[in-house]
N, C-alpha and C positions, 0 to 999 in steps of 0.2 A: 774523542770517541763518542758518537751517537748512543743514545739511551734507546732502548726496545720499551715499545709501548705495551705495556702489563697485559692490554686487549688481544694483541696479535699474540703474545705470548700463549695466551689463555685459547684463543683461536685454533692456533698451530698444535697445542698439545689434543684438542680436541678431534684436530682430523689425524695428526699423527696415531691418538688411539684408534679412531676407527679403522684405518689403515692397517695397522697392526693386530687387531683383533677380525682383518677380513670382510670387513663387515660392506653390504653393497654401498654402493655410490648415488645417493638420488640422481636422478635426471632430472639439472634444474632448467632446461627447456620446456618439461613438459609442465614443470612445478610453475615458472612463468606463465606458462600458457593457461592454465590451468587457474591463476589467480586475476588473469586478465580476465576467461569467461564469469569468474565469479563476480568482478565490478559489473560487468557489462550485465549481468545478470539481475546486482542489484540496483543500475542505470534504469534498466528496461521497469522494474519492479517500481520504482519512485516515480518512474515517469507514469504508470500505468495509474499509483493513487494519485499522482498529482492531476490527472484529466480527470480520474472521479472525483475529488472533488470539486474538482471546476466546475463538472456536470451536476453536484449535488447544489453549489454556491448559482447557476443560472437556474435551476428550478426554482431554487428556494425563492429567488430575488421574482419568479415568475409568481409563484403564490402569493409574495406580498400585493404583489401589482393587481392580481385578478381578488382578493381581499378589498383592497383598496376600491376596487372601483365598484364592488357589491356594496362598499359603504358609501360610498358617495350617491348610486342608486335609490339606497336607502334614503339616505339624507333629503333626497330631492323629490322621494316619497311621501315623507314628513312633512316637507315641506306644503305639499300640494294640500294640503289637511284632510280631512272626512271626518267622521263617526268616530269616538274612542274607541267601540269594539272594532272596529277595521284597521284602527291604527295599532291594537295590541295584539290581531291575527297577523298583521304583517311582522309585527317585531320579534312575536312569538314564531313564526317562519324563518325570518331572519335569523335566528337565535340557534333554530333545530339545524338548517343549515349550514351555519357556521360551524357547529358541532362535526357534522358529519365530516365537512371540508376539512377541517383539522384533522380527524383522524385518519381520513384518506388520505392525506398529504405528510403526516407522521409515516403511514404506514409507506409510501413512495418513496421517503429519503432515506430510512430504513433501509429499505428493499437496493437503492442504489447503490446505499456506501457497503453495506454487506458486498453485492455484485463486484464494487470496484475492491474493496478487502479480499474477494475469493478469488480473483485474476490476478494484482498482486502476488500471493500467496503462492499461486500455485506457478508463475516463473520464479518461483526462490525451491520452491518443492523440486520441481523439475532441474533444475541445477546442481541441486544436494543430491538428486539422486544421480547424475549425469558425475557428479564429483566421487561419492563412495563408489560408482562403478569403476570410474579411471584406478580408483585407490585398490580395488581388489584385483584389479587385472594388474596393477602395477605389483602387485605383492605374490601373487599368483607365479608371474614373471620369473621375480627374483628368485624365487622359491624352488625354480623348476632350474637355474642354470646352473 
């Protein structure tokens, strides 16, 4: 004689009670369907940060580049030699410059990853609410048969 796996056991009394206490039957087509849109939702969501940050990781790699060649400008400034007061108005420029550069370019990647964080977000938002609406009209349903 075959042994009964304690699982099914436990399975079967549980739909047997629902059965017995009346109770509705979900629709697991829609429940399928339903947790499909939600991958596909959080598919779309990951892919949507993973271009933001690609777009933050090509800026970024741009800023170093236009850095870099204001230093090397520099360098070849120095080079050329003059006056110590012209050589510490340029470094003193170079300096303010760099300043501003930096914070303009904080404030770009900021402003990007925020941009790609708020697109993200708001295909997981718009899902949840596409899912509690399936949920209340499912319930709605039940309630009225």
């Amino acid at each position: 004689m075959a042994e009964k796996n304690p699982t099914e056991d436990m399975v079967s009394m549980f739909m047997n009670f629902g059965k017995d206490m009346k109770l509705p039957s979900p629709d697991l087509e829609a429940l399928v369907a339903r947790h499909k849109k939600n991958l596909e939702a959080l598919d779309t969501a990951s892919k949507t940060a993973g271009s933001g940050a690609s777009t933050i990781m090509a800026r970024q790699r741009e800023m170093v580049q236009q850095a870099l060649d204001e230093i090397s400008a520099m360098a070849d400034n120095l080079k050329a030699g003059g006056d110590p007061q012209s050589l510490m108005t340029a470094q003193a420029e170079f300096a303010k410059r760099s300043f501003e550069m930096a914070i303009k370019n904080t404030s770009e990647i900021a402003a990007l990853a925020q941009s790609s964080s708020t697109e993200a977000f708001k295909v997981l938002q718009q899902n949840m609410q596409e899912t509690l609406e399936e949920a209340r009209k499912a319930m709605t349903q039940t309630t009225k048969k």
